[in-house]
C-alpha positions, 0 to 999 in steps of 0.5 A, spaced: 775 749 302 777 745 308 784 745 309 787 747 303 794 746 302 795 745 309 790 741 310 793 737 304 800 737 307 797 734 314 795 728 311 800 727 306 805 727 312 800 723 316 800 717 310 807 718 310 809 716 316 804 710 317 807 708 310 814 707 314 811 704 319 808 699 315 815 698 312 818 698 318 813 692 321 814 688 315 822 688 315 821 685 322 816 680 319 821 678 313 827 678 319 829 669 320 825 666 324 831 663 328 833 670 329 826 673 331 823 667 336 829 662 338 829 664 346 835 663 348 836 655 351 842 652 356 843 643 356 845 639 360 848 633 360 845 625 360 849 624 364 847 630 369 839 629 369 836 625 375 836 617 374 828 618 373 829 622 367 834 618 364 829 612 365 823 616 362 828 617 356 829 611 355 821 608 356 819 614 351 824 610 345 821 604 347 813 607 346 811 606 354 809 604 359 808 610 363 807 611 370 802 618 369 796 619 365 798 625 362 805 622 359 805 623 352 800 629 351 800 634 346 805 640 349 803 647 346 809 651 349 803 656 351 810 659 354 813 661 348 821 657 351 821 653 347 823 653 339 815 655 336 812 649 332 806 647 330 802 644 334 802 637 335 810 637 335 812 637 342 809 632 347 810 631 354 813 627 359 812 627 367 819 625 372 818 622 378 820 626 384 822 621 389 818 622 396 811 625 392 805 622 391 803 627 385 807 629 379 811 634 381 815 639 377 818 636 372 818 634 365 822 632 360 819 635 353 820 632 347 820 633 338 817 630 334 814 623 333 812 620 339 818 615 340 823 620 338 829 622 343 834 626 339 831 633 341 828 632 348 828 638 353 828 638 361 824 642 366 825 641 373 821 647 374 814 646 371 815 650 365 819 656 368 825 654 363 828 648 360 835 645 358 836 642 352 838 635 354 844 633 350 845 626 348 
């Protein structure tokens, strides 16, 4: 009879464990997003950032012009550090570093329309982290 009551007992057990799983997964995805995907971000004052990234502020309010064929791109956060959006949300930026002919490493990121800087973030180390630049 191919397993009988054991057999039975066995896939019972089997479907019951996989069914807690299931509830397990699904609390998690039901869990706030701020708390579940929001990395953890450190700021840094204007006052704190290089004059170029202070200047670069000031040219994306203004609409440009910008020095990098890049600026003003689409920034997908491929990296997960910032906080998840859709994509399109974040654009990016490039700081001049005195001294180098290419773009170097640092980049202001910021939200929403092109022209706004009420949340922009700052890398000055090509995506490894940012700080939130506080305003």
């Amino acid at each position: 009879m191919g397993g009988g009551v054991q057999g039975f007992r066995a896939k019972w057990r089997c479907a019951s464990a996989l069914a807690a799983i299931a509830f397990l997964a699904a609390g998690a995805a039901m869990a706030p997003a701020a708390a579940r995907d929001a990395p953890a971000i450190s700021t840094v004052s204007l006052q704190q950032l290089p004059a170029e990234a202070r200047s670069l502020l000031s040219a994306i309010a203004e609409g440009g012009p910008f020095p990098y064929q890049r600026d003003g791109v689409v920034f997908g956060n491929r990296e997960g550090l910032l906080p998840p959006r859709a994509h399109g949300y974040y654009h990016e930026y490039t700081v001049a570093t005195p001294g180098l002919h290419t773009r170097g490493a640092r980049r202001i990121i910021c939200a929403g329309a092109r022209r706004s800087i009420d949340e922009c973030y700052y890398s000055d180390d090509h995506y490894r982290s940012f700080r939130r630049i506080l305003r």
